[in-house]
Every structure is written in C-alpha cells, then in structure tokens.
N, C-alpha and C positions, 0 to 999 in steps of 0.2 A: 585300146583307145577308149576312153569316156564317151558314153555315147546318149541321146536318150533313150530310154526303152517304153514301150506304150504298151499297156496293157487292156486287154479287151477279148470282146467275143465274137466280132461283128465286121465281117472285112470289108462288107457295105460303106459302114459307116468312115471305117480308113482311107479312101481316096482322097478326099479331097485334102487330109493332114498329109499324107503324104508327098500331094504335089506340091503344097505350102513348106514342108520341111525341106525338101529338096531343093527349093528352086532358092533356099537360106544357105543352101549346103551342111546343114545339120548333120552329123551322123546319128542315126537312128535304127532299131530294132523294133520288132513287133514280137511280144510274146501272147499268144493267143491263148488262151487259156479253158480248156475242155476239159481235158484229161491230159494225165502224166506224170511226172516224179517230180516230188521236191524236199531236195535232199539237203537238210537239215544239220548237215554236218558242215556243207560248205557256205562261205560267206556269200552273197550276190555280187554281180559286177558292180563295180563303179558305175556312176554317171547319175541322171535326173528320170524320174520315174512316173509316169502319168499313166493312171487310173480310169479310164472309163468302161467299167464294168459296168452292166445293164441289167435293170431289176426284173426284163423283159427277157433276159435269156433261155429261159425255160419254153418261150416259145417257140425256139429256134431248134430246140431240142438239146441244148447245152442247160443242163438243168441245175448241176454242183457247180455251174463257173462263178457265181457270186462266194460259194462257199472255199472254192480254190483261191480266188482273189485276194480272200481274206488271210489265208495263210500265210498267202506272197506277200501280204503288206503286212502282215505280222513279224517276217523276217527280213524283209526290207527294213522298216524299221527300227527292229531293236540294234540292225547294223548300223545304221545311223545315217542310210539314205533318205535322201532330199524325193518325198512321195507328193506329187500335185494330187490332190484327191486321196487321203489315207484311208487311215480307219475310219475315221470319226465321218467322214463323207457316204462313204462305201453303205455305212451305216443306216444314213441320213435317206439314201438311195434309195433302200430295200425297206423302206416304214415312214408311210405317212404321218402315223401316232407320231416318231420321233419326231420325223419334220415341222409339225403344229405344235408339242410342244416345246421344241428350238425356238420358233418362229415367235411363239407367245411371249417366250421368255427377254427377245428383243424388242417385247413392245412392237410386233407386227399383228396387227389380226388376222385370224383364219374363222372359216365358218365354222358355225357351231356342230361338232360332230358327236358321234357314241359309238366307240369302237364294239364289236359283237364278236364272241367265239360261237362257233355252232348257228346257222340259219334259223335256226327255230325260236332263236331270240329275237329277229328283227322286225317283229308286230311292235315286240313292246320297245325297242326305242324309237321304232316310227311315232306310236301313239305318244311319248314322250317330246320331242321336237314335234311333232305336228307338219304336216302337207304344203306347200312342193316341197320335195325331200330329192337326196340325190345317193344313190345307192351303187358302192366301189367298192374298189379293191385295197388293202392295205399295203399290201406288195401288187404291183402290176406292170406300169409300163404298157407305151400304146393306147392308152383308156380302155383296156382291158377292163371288161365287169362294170365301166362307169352307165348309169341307167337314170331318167328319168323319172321319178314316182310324182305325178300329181294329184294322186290321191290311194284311200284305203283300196276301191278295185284294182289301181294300178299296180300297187304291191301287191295282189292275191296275185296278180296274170306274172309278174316279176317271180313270186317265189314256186310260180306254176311250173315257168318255164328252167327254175332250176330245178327241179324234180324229173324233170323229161332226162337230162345225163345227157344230151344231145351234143354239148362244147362241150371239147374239153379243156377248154378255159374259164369254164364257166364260173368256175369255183377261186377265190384266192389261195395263192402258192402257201402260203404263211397261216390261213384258214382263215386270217380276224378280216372281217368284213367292216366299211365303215358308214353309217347311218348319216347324212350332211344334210343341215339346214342347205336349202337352195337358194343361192343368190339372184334375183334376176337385176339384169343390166338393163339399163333405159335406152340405150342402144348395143346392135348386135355385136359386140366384140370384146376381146378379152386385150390384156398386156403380158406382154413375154418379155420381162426385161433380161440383157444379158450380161455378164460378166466375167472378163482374166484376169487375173492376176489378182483377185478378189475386188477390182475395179471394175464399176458401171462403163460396160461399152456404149453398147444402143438397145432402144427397146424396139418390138416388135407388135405392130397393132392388128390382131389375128380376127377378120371376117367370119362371123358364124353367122350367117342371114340365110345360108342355105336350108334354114332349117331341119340342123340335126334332129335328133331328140332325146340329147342327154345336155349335160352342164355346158359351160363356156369348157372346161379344160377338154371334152373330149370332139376339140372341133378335130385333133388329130384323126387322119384318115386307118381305124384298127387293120381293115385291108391289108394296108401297103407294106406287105412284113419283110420286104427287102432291104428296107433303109427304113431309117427315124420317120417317124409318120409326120413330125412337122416340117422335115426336107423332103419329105415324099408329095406333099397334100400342091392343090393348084397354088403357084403362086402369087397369084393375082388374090388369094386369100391374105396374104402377108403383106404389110407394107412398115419400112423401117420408118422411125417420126422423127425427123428431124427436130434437134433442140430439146429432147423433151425433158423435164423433167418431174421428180413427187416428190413430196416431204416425205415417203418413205425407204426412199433412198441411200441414205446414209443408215438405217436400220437395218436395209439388207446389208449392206458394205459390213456392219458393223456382225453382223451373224453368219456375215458368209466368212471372214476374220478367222472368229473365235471358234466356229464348226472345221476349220481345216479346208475349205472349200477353194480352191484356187481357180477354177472353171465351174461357173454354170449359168444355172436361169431358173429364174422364180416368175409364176404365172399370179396374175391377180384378177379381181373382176373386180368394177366399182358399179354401187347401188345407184337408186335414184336419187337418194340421199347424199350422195359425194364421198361415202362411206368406201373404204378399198381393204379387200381382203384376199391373203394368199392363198392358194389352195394347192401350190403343186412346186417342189424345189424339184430340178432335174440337172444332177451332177455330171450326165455325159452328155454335154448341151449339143445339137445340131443346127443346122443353120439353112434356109433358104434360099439356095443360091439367085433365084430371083432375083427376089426381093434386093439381096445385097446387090447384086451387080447394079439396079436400078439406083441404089442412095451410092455406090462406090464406096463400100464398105466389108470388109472381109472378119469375119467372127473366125476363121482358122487359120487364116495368117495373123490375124492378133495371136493365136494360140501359137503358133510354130513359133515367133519373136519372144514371145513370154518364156518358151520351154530352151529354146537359143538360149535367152538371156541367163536364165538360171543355170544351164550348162558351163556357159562362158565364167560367170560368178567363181562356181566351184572349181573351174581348173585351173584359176588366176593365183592359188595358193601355190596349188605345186609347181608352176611354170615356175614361179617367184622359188620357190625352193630347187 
C-alpha cells in the first residue's frame, strides 16, 4: 500500500506529525536515517516522501545522516518519487552561502556577509565589514557558533575562546565560517514566517528582550538538544500575529517555488529603517505549540493534510486504472 514515508533523524521532533498523520488516518513510515544499507539495485517504495533531515544532526551524534539523506533522495528521485523537500532543499539546509545566495537571487535581502575558510582569516573580514558583526556557522542548526562581536576586543576573546578546544561544537561541521554585518532591530524581535505547501501559513513574532547575546536568529534556546530549540524555548517568547502581512511575501513563495521547498520558515529581522532582511531558511520547520494552541492554529496538521493531499493525488491514477 502507498504510504507516506518521512525521513529524518530526530524522533523528538516526530510526535507531534505523527499524532496529526494518524488522527487523518494517513498511512505512514518513518525511515530514520543513521546508518544502514541502501541498495541500489532495488527501486523504493511507492508513496509521497518528506525530507526533514537536520543540518544539526551531528549534534546528536548522527553525523553522515545529512550525507545518507542525500543518497536516499538521489534515488528516490531519479525513480521518479514525489520528494517534499529534495535535493535542492536538503542542500539549501546544510549552507547559508547557498541560502543568501537563493535568497539574493529573488530579490530578498540578507545581511551583508563574507564567508571564511580557516579562522585565521576572520580579522580580515571583520576589519572589512566593520563592528557589530555577528559571527556563525555556515552549516549548524540550533544557532550553533552564532556569537556576538561588538567590537575588535570582542573578536580577540571570540577567536580566544576557540583556541581553548573546549566545545566541540565549536568549530563549523563544513569549516566555512560566516563573518555578518549586524542587524539591529528598533525593537526586541525577530519574524519566523512559515510555510506548506510552498504557501504562507502564519508568521511567528519571536521575543528576544531576554537579553541574549548574539543575533535576533540565535533567540533559539542552543541548550534544549531534545527537540527544535524554537518548540523547546518559553512560549510566551512566541506569539502567532494575526492578519499579518510583508511585501516580501510573495518573494519567499516565489523562492521557496523554484528551490523545491515544500515545508519551511524563513527568519528575518527589520532595521529602524523599515528595511527587512533574511537571515536564516529552516527546511525542517518546527512549531510552538503554545503559541499555536493560543491563535488555534496547527503548522503540522497543515503538514500531515498537505502530505494526505499529495498521497491521495498520486493514487487517484491507479484507482482510475
């Protein structure tokens, strides 16, 4: 029987799809993806296939699952399965670089960044952007590595404290580090807009007043390594905004389209200026359940109707046959 199959690393994060696929009567599988065999000879099952592999698996100690991911959806694919989140996402996932320059190409802006191989370059593209600066990870997940620089001593005690070896997260999975002009907001919060089906659901208006001390994007809680740190964090930090809307809206619709992206969430910050810039696309989006219960809104029951839907689509031929 056609079923959907959901791919991932994180059985955290599968609860709550599960209780939403089930209570649809979906039939559905989980292939979890660590280690194992995938054998190349045989075709894959039939059915509808979703993707939320996590850039952050390496923390979990699942280190090749992005790299296994990738194979699975290399031969899902060329069979000619229907994949929510493929390649071109997966991709999207695992590289910021990629993400800003997708994001550039639709006419969205991102902060002005300078990607670095090797640490020992990142004087000179600090000194090139200039002070507050925000100092990440290219690959990460969780705001991993995300850091505040407001000035030249803060980068000395920054590239102090990676010489210590102390994390061992300290470093980017991928090595390229990325140097970010710093945005600041005229008030404390970011936007999490989200979206199925490559369609704007709701956005989320994310409370940083607690005074972190990194960017708007790293209001997630790095801590909570059980679940997505933005379903982990208080929910009284989240609140869903009713009506909302941006004239950049249709640009993400229009990039989340053409990227393959059938589920996610795009983070932005706006200046004092009115100015609004991406800084973070997150293809295996999670949801606050707070927050949602509070506005009566569900980001994974949209998900489980959407994956329904397309299930249903594809087995409407062979019934008909």
């Amino acid at each position: 029987m056609s079923k959907v199959h959901v791919i991932h690393e994180n059985d955290a994060w599968m609860e709550p799809l599960r209780r939403e696929l089930a209570a649809l009567g979906t039939p559905h599988e989980e292939w979890f993806l660590d280690r194992g065999l995938l054998d190349l000879r045989r075709p894959p099952p039939e059915g509808i296939f979703y993707n939320r592999m996590s850039a952050s698996s390496h923390t979990r100690g699942h280190t090749y699952a992005p790299e296994y991911a990738a194979a699975v959806i290399e031969m899902l694919e060329r069979h000619g399965r229907t994949v929510v989140n493929g390649r071109r996402a997966l991709q999207l996932e695992l590289s910021k670089v990629a993400q800003y320059e997708a994001l550039a190409a639709h006419g969205i802006p991102t902060p002005a960044t300078i990607a670095v191989i090797g640490p020992e370059n990142i004087p000179d593209a600090a000194e090139r952007l200039g002070y507050p600066l925000i100092l990440k990870h290219n690959r990460a997940g969780k705001g991993l590595g995300v850091r505040l620089v407001p000035d030249e001593a803060g980068l000395r005690d920054a590239l102090a404290a990676l010489e210590e070896g102390t994390d061992p997260h300290a470093h980017p999975r991928d090595g390229i580090w990325l140097v970010q002009r710093y945005i600041r907001a005229p008030e404390p919060f970011i936007i999490r807009a989200e979206f199925v089906g490559g369609r704007f659901l709701y956005a989320v208006r994310v409370d940083t007043s607690e005074g972190f001390e990194l960017c708007p994007a790293d209001q997630c809680r790095i801590e909570a390594d059980a679940a997505c740190p933005v379903a982990a964090a208080p929910a009284e930090k989240f609140r869903v905004i009713e009506g909302f809307d941006h004239p950049l809206l249709p640009r993400m619709e229009a990039f989340l389209r053409d990227n393959g992206i059938g589920v996610g969430a795009i983070e932005f910050v706006t200046d004092a200026e009115g100015r609004s810039f991406a800084y973070d696309v997150n293809t295996n989006t999670n949801y606050n359940p707070e927050a949602e219960r509070r506005a009566g809104v569900s980001g994974m029951g949209a998900i489980a109707r959407h994956l329904t839907a397309l299930l249903r689509r594809e087995a409407a031929p062979r019934r008909a046959a």
